[in-house]
N, C-alpha and C positions, 0 to 999 in steps of 0.2 A: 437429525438432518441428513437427507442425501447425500452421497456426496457427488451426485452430479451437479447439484446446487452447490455444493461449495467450490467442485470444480468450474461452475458459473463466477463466482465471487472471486475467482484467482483470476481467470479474463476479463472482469470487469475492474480490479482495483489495480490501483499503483501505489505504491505505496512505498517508501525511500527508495524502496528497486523500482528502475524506469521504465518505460515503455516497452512490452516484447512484441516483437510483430509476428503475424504468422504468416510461412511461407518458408522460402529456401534457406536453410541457413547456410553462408558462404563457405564455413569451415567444414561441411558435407561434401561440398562438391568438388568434382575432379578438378577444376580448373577455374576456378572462382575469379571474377570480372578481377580484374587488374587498378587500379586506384588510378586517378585522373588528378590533373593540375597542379597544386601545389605538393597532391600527396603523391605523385608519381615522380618526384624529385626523390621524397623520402625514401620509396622506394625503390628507388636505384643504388641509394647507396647504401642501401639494407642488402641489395640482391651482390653486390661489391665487396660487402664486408661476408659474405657467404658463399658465396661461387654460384648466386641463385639456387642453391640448394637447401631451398629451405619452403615451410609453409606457414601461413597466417595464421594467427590463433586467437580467436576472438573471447570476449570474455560474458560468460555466462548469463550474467544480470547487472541489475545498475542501470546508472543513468547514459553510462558511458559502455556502448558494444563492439565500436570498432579496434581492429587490431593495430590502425595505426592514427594515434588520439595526439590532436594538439593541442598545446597548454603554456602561458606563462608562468615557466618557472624558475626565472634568475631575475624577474622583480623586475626587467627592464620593460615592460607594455608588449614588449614582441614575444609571442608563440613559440615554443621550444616543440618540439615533438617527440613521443616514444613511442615504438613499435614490439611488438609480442607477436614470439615467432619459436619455430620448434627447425631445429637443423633437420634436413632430411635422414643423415645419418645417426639420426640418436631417434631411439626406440619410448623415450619417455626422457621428460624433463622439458620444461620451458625456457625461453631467454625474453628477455626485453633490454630492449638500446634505447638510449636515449640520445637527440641529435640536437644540435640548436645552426639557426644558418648565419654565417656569416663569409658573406658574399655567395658561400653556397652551404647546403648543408654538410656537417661537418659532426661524426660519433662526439660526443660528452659523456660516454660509461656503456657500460655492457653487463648485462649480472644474469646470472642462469638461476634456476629452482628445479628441482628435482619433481614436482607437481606435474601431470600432462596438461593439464588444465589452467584458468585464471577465471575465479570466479568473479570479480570484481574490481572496481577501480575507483578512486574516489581522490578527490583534491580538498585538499585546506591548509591553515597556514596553523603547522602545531604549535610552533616556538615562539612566535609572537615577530618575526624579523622583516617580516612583510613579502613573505614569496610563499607560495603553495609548495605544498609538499605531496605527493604522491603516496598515496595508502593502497596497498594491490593487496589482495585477497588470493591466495595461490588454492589451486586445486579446488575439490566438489566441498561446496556446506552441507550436504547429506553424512551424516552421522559426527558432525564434530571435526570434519578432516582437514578443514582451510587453514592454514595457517597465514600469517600476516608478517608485509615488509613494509617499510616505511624508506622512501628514495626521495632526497633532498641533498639542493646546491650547495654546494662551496666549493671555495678555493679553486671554483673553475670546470670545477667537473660534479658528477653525479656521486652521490654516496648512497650504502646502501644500511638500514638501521632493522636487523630482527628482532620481532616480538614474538615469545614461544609462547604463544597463545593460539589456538582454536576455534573456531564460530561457526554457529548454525546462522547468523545476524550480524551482519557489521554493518557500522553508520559512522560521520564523520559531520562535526560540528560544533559550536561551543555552546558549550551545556553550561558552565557556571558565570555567563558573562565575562568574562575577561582578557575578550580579544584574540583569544587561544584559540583552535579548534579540539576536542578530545577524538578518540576512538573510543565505541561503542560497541561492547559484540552481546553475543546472546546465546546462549547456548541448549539446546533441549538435552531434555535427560537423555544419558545412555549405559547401557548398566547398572553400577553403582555411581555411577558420577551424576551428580544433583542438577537441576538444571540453573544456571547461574547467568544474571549480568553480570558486566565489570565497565568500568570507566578509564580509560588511561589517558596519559597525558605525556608531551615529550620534556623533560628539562633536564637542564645543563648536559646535554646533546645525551640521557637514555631514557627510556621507557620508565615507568612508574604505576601502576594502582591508586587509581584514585579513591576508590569506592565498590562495593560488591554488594549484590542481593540476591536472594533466593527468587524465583521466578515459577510457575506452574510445572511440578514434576509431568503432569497426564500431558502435555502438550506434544504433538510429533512431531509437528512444522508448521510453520507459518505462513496465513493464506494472503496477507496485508502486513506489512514496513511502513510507518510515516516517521517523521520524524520534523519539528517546528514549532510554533507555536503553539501548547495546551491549552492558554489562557493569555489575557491580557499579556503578561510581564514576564513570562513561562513558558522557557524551551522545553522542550525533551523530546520524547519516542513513544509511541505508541503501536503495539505489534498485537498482531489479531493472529491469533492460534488454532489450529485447527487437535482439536482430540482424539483418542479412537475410535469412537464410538460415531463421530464425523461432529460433534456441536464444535461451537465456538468460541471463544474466551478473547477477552481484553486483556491485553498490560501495558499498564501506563508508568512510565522512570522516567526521573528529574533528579537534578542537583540539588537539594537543599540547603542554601546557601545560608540559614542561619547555624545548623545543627554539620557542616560540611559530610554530607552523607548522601548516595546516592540510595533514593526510594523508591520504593514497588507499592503504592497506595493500595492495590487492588489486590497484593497476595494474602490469605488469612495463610499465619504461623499455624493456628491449628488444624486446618486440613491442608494445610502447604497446595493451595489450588487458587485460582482465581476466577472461582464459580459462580461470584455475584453478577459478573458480565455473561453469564454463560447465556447460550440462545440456540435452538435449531433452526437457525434463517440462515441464509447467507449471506447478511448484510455486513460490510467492512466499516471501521471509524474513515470518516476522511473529512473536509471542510464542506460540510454539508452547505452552506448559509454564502459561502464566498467571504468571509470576512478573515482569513488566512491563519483561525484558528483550525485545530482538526477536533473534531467532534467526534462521541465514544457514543455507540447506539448500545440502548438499554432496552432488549423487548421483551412485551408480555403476550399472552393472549388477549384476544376480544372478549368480551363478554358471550358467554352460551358455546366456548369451543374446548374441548376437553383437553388438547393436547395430542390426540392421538389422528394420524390419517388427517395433518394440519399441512396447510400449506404458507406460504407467505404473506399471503392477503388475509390470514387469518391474524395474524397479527401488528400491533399498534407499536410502532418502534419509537421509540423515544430518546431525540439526538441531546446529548449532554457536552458542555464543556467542566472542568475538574477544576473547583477553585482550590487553589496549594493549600493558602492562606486560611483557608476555614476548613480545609479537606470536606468539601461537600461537593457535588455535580449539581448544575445549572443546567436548568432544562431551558435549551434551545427551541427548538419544536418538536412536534411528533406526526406521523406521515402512516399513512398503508403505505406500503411496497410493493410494484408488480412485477419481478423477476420477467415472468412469462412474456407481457405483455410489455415490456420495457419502460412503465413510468412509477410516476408515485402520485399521491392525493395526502394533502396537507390539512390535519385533522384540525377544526377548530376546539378552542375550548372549553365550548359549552358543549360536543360531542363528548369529549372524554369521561370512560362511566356509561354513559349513556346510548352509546350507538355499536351495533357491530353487525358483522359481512356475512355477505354467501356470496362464494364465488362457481358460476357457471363456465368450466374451461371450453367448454367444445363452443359457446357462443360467445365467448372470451367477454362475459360481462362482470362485471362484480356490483355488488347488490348493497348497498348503507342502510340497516334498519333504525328503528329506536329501538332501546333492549327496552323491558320491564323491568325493571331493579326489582320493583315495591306492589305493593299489594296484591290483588286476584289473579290477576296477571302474572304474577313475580317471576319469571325464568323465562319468560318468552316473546317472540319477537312482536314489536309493535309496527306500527305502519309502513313502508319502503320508502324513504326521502330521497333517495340516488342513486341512480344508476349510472354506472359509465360502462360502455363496450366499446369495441373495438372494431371497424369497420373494413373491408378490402374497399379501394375505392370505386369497382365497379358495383358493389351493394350500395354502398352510398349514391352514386349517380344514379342509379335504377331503383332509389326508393325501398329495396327489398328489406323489411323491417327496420326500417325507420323512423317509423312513426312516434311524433312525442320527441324524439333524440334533438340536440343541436350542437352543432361541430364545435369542436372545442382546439384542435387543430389536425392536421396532417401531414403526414411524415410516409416518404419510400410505400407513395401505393396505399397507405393505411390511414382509416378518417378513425379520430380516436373524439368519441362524442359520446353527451351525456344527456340523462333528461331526469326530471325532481317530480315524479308520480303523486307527494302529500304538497303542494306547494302554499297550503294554507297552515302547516302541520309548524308547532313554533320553534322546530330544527333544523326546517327544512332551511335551507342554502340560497340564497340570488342567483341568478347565471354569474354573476360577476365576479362572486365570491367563490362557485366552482371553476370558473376559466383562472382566476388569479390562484388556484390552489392544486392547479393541476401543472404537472412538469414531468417531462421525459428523463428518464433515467441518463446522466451524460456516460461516457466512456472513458472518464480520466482520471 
């Protein structure tokens, strides 16, 4: 696998880390825009409690990137806020305040870290008491270096709870059903240290282990986070890995709530790898289908493509959800992929076996043959049942090889249209059946 392609796969997935935008990040610049309305209250008495001598410190990844985040967290409906900020006179190390307004805003705790950084943020309710709780992520997840706080209410003010633990991965959620949220980290190998989950949990106000498993030593980092529903009744995490060599791997962790053990389905003990999801594409797990399951893609080649000088449309990916219960995968569907070209095509299933691609990049078309499985024939391509290419829209308005094509839709200037060359051929496709199987690759 490229890894420019897999560098495509990091811009294209989201995955329990949220949304990055590209462009200026605030914490770059000399003078970063000043916060407006409600949060310009906050930050006044942020600038009050420091002599304004101080700068904004935004946090890495996640769902949450602003340096100053509002949150219920005294259970009362109303938004407390906390702000993450470095004094100007200190050379390293972070602070964050926490404020709640009443009548105006008003400090509720202050706590510094040694970290220049914050890599994360994340809310949930660990103890069961019915307020969220604050999980920060301090310093860079490159090589194991984050460590984690846990900041929760009482008695009126902000408290602060260390976990000495480390993460290349942290998630926050209830993984064994119980109303709880856990903490979820994940760590890649680093020297001798293994690469490991762990599951924690907070009771009678400290940290605990809940569970541990071995996870893919070859892994370096992770190009996709999800984390939600695997299946029907089954929370967990699913994290897409990128190796050295640039392929990709699955792992999927759950709670198993009859054996109380947190699992790695996909790690084999004897090559300590999880090479059965392995794939040189760049395709990420995510809820393929919209049905708020996340879905693990399984891919092969086509038929007649050797593996080598392959691209993505050479191969058949095949979306899976993990039943616990039987440990087997459930084949969802299965699609071509066009990185390049931004869509996919939804393979039917009298295709599969049976059909496979040539893709033309410079006329951005890709080609559906029948393969030969079987007899005289046996290895080689039989008729063309499909084409789809990709159009500029003044080729399309002006006809310029078009002929035979019909629109399928368009999108920013581009007529992305198809046409069925065997259409008497007993593989060949309806329009209706290619317009209903055709879909743009989304962004989220």
């Amino acid at each position: 696998m490229k890894l420019r392609a897999v560098a495509m796969a990091l811009v294209m997935a989201v995955t329990l880390s949220g949304c990055s935008f590209i462009g200026l990040d605030a914490q770059t610049l000399m003078h970063p825009p000043k916060p407006t309305g409600e949060k310009a209250d906050i930050h006044a008495l942020l600038e009050s409690k420091t002599d304004g001598k101080m700068t904004l410190k935004y946090p890495k990844s996640g769902d949450y990137r602003s340096a100053i985040i509002t949150h219920d967290l005294c259970g009362d409906k109303n938004d407390e806020a906390m702000a993450i900020y470095q004094k100007e006179d200190e050379t390293s190390g972070t602070n964050i305040m926490f404020m709640k307004k009443d009548g105006k805003w008003v400090d509720m705790g202050s706590f510094s870290n040694p970290a220049a950084q914050v890599d994360k943020v994340c809310f949930g309710d660990l103890d069961g008491d019915g307020k969220s709780e604050v999980v920060v992520g301090w310093g860079s997840s490159l090589n194991n270096t984050s460590t984690i706080c846990v900041y929760y209410y009482k008695n009126g003010k902000m408290n602060e709870l260390k976990l000495e633990q480390t993460y290349t991965e942290l998630a926050v959620m209830d993984f064994d059903g119980d109303g709880r949220d856990e903490i979820f980290t994940a760590n890649t190998s680093v020297g001798d240290q293994p690469a490991l989950a762990r599951l924690f949990r907070v009771k009678d106000g400290a940290v605990e282990v809940m569970g541990s498993c071995r996870m893919d030593g070859g892994v370096t980092k992770y190009a996709s986070v999800k984390a939600g529903l695997i299946n029907e009744h089954q929370n967990g995490i699913v994290l897409d890995g990128i190796k050295n060599e640039g392929s990709l791997v699955t792992e999927l962790l759950y709670w198993d709530q009859k054996t109380k053990r947190l699992k790695s389905p996909f790690y084999d003990v004897k090559t300590q790898t999880a090479n059965y999801t392995m794939r040189n594409t760049s395709v990420v797990s995510k809820d393929i289908n919209g049905d708020k399951i996340i879905e693990v893609p399984i891919v092969n080649l086509m038929p007649g493509h050797s593996g080598e000088k392959t691209g993505d449309t050479d191969y058949i990916t095949n979306w899976h959800r993990y039943d616990t219960q039987t440990n087997t995968f459930v084949r969802v569907m299965s699609m071509v992929l066009n990185y390049s070209d931004g869509y996919w095509f939804l393979i039917p299933d009298m295709w599969r076996g049976k059909v496979t691609t040539k893709t033309d990049t410079v006329t951005r078309m890709i080609t559906f043959y029948r393969w030969n499985a079987a007899g005289k024939n046996s290895g080689s391509l039989g008729p063309a049942l499909l084409k789809i290419q990709v159009f500029s829209q003044k080729e399309w308005d002006s006809g310029t090889g078009t002929a035979g094509f019909y629109k399928l839709l368009d999108s920013d200037n581009l007529v992305f249209a198809a046409s069925s060359p065997s259409p008497t051929d007993a593989l060949s496709l309806s329009i209706g059946d290619v317009k209903n199987s055709f879909e743009l690759i989304s962004q989220d």
